[in-house]
C-alpha positions as CSV (number, residue, x, y, z in Angstrom):
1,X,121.7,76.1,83.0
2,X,120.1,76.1,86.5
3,X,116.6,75.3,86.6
4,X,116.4,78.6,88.8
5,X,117.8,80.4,86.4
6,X,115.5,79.4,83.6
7,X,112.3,80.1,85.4
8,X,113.6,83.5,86.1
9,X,114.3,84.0,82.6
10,X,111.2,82.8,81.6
11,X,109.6,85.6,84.5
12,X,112.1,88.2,82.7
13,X,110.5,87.3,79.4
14,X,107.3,88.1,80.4
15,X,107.9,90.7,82.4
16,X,109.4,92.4,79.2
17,X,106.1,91.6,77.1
18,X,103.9,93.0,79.5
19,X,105.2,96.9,80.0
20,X,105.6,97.2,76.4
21,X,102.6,99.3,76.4
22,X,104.3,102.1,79.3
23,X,105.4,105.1,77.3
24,X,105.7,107.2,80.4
25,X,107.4,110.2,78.6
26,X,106.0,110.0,75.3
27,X,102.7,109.5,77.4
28,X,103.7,112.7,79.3
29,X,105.1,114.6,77.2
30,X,103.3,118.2,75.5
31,X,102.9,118.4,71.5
32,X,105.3,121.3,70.1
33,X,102.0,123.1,69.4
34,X,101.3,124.0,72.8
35,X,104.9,125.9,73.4
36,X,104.1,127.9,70.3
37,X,100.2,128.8,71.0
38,X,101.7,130.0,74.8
39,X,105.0,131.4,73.4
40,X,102.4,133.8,71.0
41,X,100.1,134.6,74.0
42,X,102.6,135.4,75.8
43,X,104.9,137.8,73.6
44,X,101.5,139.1,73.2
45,X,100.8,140.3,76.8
46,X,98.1,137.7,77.3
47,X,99.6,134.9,78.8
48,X,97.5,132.1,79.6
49,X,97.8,128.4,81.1
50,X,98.8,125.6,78.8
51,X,96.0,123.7,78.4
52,X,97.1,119.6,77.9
53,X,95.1,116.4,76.7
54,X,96.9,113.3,78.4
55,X,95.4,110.0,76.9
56,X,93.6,107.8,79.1
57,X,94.5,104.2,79.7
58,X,93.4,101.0,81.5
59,X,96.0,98.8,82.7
60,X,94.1,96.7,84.8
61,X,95.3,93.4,82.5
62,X,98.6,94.5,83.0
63,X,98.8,94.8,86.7
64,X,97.3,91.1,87.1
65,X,100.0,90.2,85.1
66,X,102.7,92.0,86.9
67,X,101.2,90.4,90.1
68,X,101.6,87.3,89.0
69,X,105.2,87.9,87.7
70,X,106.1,89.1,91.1
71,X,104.3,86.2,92.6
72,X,106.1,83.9,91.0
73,X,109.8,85.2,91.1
74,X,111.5,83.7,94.7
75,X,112.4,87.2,96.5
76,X,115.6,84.7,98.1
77,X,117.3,84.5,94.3
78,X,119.5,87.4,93.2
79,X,117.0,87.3,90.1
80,X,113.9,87.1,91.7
81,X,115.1,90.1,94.2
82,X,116.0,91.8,91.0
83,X,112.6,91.0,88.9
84,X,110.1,92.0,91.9
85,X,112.0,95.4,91.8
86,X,111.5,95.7,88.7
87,X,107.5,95.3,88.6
88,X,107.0,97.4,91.6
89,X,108.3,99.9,89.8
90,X,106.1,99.3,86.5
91,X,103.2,99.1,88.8
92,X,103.9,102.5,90.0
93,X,104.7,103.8,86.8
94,X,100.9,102.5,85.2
95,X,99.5,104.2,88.1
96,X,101.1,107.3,87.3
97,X,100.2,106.8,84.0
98,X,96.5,106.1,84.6
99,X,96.3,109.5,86.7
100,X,97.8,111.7,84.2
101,X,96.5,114.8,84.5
102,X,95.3,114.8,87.8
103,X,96.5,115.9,91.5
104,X,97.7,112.2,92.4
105,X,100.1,112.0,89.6
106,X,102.5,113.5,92.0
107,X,102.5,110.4,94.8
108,X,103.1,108.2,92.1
109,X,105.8,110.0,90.7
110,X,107.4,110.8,93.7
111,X,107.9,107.1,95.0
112,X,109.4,106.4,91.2
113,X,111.8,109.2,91.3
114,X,112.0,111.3,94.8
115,X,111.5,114.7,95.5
116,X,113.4,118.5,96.2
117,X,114.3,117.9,99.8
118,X,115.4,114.3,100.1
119,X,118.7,113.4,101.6
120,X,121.8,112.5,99.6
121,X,123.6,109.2,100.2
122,X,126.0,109.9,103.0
123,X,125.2,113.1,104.1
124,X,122.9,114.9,105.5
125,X,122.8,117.6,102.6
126,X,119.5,116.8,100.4
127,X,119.5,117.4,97.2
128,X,118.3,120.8,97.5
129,X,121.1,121.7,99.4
130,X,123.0,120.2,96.1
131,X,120.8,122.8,93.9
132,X,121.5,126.0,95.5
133,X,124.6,125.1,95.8
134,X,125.5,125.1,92.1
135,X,123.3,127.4,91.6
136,X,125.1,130.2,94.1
137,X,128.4,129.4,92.7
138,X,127.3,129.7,88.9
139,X,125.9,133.1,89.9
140,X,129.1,134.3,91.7
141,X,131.6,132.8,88.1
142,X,129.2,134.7,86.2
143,X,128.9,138.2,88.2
144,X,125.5,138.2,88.0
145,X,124.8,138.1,84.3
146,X,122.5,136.5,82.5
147,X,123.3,132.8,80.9
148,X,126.2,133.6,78.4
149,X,125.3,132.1,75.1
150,X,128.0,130.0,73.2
151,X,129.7,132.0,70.6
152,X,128.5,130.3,67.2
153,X,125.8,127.5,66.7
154,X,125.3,124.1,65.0
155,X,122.2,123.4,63.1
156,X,120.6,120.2,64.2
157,X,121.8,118.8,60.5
158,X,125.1,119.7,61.1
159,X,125.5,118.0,65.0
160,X,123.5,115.0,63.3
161,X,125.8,114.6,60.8
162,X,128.5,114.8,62.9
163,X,127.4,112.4,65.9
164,X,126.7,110.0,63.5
165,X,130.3,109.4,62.4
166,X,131.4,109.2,65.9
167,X,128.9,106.7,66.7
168,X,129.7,104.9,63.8
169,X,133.2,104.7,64.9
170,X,132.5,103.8,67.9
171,X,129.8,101.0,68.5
172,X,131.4,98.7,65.5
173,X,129.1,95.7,65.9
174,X,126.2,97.9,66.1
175,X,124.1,100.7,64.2
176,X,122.9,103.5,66.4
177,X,121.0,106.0,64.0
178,X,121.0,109.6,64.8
179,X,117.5,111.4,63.4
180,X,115.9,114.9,64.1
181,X,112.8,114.9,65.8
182,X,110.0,118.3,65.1
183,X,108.0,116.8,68.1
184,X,110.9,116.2,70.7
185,X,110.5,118.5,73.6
186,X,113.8,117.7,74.9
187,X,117.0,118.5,73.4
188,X,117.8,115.0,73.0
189,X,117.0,111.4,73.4
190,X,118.5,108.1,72.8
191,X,118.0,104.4,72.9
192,X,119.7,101.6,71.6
193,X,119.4,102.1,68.2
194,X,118.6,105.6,67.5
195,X,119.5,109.0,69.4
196,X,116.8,111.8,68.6
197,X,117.8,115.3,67.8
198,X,114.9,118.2,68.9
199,X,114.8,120.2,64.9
200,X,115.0,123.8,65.0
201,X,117.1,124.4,67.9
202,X,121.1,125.1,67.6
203,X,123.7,123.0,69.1
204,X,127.0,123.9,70.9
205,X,130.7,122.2,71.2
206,X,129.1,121.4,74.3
207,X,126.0,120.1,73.4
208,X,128.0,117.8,71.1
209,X,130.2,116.5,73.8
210,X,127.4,116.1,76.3
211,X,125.2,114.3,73.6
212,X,128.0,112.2,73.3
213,X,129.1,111.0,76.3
214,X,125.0,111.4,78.3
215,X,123.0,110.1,75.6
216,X,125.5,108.0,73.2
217,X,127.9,106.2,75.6
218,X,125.8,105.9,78.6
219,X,122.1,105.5,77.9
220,X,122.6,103.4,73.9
221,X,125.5,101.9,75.1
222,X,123.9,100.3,78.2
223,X,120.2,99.6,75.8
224,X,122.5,97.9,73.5
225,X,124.5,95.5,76.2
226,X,121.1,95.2,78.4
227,X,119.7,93.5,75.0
228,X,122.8,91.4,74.3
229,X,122.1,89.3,77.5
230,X,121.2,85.8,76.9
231,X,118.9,85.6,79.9
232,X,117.6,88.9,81.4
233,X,116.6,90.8,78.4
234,X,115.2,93.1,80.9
235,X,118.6,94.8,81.2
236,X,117.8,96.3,77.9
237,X,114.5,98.2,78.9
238,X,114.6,101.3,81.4
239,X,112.6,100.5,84.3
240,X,111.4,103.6,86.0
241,X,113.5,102.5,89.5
242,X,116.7,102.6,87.4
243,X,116.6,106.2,86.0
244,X,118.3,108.0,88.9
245,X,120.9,105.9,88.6
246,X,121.1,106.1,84.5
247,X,120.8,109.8,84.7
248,X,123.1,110.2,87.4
249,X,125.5,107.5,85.6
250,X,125.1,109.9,82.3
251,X,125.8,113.1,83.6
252,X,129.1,111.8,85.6
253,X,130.2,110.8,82.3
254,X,129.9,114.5,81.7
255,X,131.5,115.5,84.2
256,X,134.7,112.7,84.4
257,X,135.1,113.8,80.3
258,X,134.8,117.3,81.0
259,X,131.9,117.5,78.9
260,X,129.9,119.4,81.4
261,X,130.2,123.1,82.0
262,X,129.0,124.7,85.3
263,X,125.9,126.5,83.5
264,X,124.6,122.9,82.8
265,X,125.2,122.4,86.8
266,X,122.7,125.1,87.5
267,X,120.3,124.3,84.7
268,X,120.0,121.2,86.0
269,X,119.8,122.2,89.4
270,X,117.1,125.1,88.6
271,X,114.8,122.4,87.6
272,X,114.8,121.3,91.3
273,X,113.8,124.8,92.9
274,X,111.4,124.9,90.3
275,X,109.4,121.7,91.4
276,X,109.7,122.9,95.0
277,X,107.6,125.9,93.6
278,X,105.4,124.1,92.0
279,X,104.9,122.2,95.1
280,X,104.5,124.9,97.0
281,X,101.6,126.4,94.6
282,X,103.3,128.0,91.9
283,X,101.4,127.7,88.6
284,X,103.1,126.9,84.9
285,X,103.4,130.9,84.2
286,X,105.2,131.4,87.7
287,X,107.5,128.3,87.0
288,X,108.2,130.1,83.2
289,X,109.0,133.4,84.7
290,X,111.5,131.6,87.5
291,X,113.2,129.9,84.9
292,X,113.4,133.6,82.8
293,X,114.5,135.1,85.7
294,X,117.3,132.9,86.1
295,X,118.6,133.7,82.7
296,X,116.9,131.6,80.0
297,X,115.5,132.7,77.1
298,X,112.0,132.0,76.2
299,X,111.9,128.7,74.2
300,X,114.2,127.5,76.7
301,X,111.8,128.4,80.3
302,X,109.3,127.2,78.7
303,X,111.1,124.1,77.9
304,X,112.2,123.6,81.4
305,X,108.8,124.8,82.5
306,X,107.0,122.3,80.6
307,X,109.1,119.3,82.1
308,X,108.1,120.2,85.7
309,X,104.5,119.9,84.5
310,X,104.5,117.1,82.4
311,X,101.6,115.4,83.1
312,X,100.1,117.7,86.0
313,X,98.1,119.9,86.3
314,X,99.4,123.3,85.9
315,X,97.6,125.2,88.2
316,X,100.2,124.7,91.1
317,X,101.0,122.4,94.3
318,X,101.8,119.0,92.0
319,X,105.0,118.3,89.4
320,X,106.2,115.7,87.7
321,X,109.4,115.4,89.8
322,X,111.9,113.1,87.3
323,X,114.3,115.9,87.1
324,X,115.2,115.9,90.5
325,X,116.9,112.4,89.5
326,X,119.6,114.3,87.7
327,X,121.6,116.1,90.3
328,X,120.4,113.3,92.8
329,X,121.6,110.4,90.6
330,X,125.2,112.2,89.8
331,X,126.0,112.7,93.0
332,X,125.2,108.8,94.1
333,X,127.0,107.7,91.2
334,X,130.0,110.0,92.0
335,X,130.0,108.4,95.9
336,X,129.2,104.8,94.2
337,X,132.4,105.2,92.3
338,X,134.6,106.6,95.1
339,X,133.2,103.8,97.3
340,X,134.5,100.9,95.2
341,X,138.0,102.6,94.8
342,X,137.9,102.8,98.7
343,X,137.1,99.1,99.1
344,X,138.9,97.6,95.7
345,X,136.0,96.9,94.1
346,X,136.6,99.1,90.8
347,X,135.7,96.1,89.3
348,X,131.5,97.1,90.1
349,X,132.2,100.1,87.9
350,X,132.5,97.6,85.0
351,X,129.5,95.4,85.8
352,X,126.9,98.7,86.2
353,X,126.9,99.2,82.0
354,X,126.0,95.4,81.4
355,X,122.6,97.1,81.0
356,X,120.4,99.4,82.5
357,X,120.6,98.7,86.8
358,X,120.1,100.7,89.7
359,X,123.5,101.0,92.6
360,X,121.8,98.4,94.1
361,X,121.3,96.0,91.3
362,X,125.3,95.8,90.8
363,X,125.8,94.3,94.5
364,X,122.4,91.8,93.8
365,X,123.2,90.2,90.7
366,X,127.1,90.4,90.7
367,X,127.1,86.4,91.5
368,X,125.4,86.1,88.1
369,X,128.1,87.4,86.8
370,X,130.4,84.7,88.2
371,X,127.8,82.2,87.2
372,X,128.4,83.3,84.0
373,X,124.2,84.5,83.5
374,X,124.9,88.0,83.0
375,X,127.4,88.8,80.2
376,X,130.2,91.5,80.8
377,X,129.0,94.3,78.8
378,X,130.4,94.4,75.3
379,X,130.7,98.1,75.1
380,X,132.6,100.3,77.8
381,X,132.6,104.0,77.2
382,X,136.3,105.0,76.8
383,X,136.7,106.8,79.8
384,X,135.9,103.1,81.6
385,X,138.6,101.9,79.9
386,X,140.9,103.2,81.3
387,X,140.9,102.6,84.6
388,X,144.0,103.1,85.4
389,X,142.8,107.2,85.3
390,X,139.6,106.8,86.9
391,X,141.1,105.3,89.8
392,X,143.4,108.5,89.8
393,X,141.1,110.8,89.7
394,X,138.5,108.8,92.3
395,X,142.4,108.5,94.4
396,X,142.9,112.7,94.1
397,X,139.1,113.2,94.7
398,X,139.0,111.0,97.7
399,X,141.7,113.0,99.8
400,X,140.7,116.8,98.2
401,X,137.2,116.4,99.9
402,X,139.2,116.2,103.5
403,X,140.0,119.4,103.0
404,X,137.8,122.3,104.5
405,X,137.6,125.3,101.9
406,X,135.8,127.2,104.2
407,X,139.0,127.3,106.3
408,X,141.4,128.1,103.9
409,X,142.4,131.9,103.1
410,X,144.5,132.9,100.1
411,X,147.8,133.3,102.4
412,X,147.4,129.7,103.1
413,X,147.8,128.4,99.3
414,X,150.8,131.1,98.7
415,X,152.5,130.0,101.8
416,X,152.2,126.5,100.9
417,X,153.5,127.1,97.0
């Protein structure tokens, strides 16, 4: 193998060593004992701010290290481009971690994962404009009312049970274990070998089909490839400057499998006008009553609530922004795909699950791929598989989004039946 190749490896190696100690959400993230302690003042008529101990960590060892790593890789390689990426953004991230808890959290979050306001990839719509967006047209589907609740419930035994055999039918050369959580916060997590279920919550056909398609088929399926690669294990780790692009790959999955429903739009979108308000000074309390006012219940806004000020203070004017990723990252995934229909280059669609990349890793390192240094991924979820239909619906989508709705009135579409 090429001697440039090797060294990078050996860079990759390290690199993967050294940010084993970043847990930025677990870091982050609230104990279940302070939704219940707030969820009881509250239904009491004393509501009061959450009150949060972040630990406290040094990671001046690590950032000599990652110095070093960046040092060392050649910025004129596809891998060293790739690998000094990569530890900017772990920099960042053990900066953010070092100031949990305090004001400057925010700055460090917002150059890992953006914030309400910024522009969407070829348009001049940010991805606020996105938010409201959803958000309006949810409202007007729904008349008004509140959230509509699914008609019957899973236990979290039941949907574990039941991912489990479709996981196991699906990755065949792998075991991806499906557990309940008591301490996770959000409804669900996965990684290459286990997907976490939050206990005590209930679970809808929905819920199954998005935990299946977000959490299952994107974000295991591209752990598990990223860690079959015989040189840049890295692919198997989620650096913080690839989540936009692994959320925003996981919820198009939703959407191209018709796993998503248009109150999950607006959930999702919520979250962004909520850490605009948060920005703008509104404390945790204000933030839980926006999200109840939109139509949640109470163990849900404070849910949501709690994610905007994960690792903030909750006193108003900072968040913790990585939700703004989701609505962001879907629809630069969406254009991503469209794009390499446009210019024949479905093939890029392929390379982005080989393990866990940002847009712009694909178009870097897809000479490795022709060198033969990065592996084609060994699982595909099913909807990649065909192409055939993606490129069908990317074709349809392509031409529908020439047309102006605004312009059309109802005696257009009978006239033209």
């Amino acid at each position: 193998m090429d001697a440039h190749v090797l060294r990078h490896a050996e860079l990759d190696a390290r690199l993967c060593a050294a940010v084993r100690p970043l847990r930025l959400i677990a870091d982050a993230s609230w104990p279940a004992s302070v939704g219940l302690r707030f969820l009881e003042r509250w239904r009491a008529g004393a509501p009061a701010l959450p009150r949060v101990e972040y630990p406290r960590r040094d990671f001046g060892s690590l950032h000599e290290e990652l110095a070093a790593i960046h040092d060392a890789a050649d910025p004129g390689h596809p891998l060293g481009e790739y690998l000094r990426r990569s530890v900017v953004s772990y920099q960042v991230c053990a900066d953010l971690l070092q100031s949990l808890g305090r004001p400057e959290m925010f700055w460090h979050s917002m150059r890992l994962f953006g914030r309400p306001g910024d522009r969407l990839p070829g348009s001049e719509l940010s991805n606020l404009d996105a938010a409201r967006h959803f958000i309006a047209l949810a409202d007007e589907v729904d008349a008004g009312e509140r959230i509509a609740e699914a008609d019957y419930v899973l236990p979290a035994a039941t949907m574990q049970a039941e991912l489990q055999q479709a996981l196991d039918a699906f990755f065949t050369r792998h075991r991806v274990e499906v557990v309940i959580d008591p301490e996770l916060a959000a409804k669900a997590a996965a990684g290459a070998t286990r997907v976490r279920l939050r206990a005590n919550t209930g679970f809808t056909e929905y819920d199954r089909l998005q935990l299946l398609e977000h959490e299952a088929f994107v974000h295991s399926l591209t752990a598990i490839n990223g860690r079959e690669q015989p040189y840049l294990k890295s692919l198997g780790r989620t650096a913080p400057r690839v989540t936009a692009t692994q959320e925003g790959l996981a919820t198009f999955a939703e959407l191209i499998t018709g796993a998503i429903d248009l109150q999950r739009l607006k959930r999702i979108s919520l979250r962004i006008l909520a850490i605009e308000r948060a920005l703008d000074g509104a404390d945790f309390i204000e933030v839980f009553r926006f999200f109840l006012e939109a139509g949640q219940n109470e163990i849900e806004s404070f849910t949501s609530a709690m994610r905007v000020f994960r690792g903030s203070p909750v006193h108003g004017g900072t968040a913790f922004t990585k939700d703004t990723v989701y609505l962001h990252g879907l629809l630069s995934v969406h254009t991503f795909f469209r794009w390499t229909l446009k210019h024949r280059r479905l093939h890029l669609t392929h390379l982005l699950f080989a393990g866990k990349m940002a847009l712009h890793d694909v178009f870097t390192l897809e000479p490795m791929f022709a060198e033969g240094v990065i592996a084609e991924p060994v699982y595909l979820p099913r909807w990649l598989q065909r192409t055939n239909g993606l490129a069908g619906m990317l074709a349809f989508s392509l031409f529908a989004n020439r047309i102006r709705i605004d312009r059309v009135e109802a005696e257009d579409l009978v006239l033209g039946l």
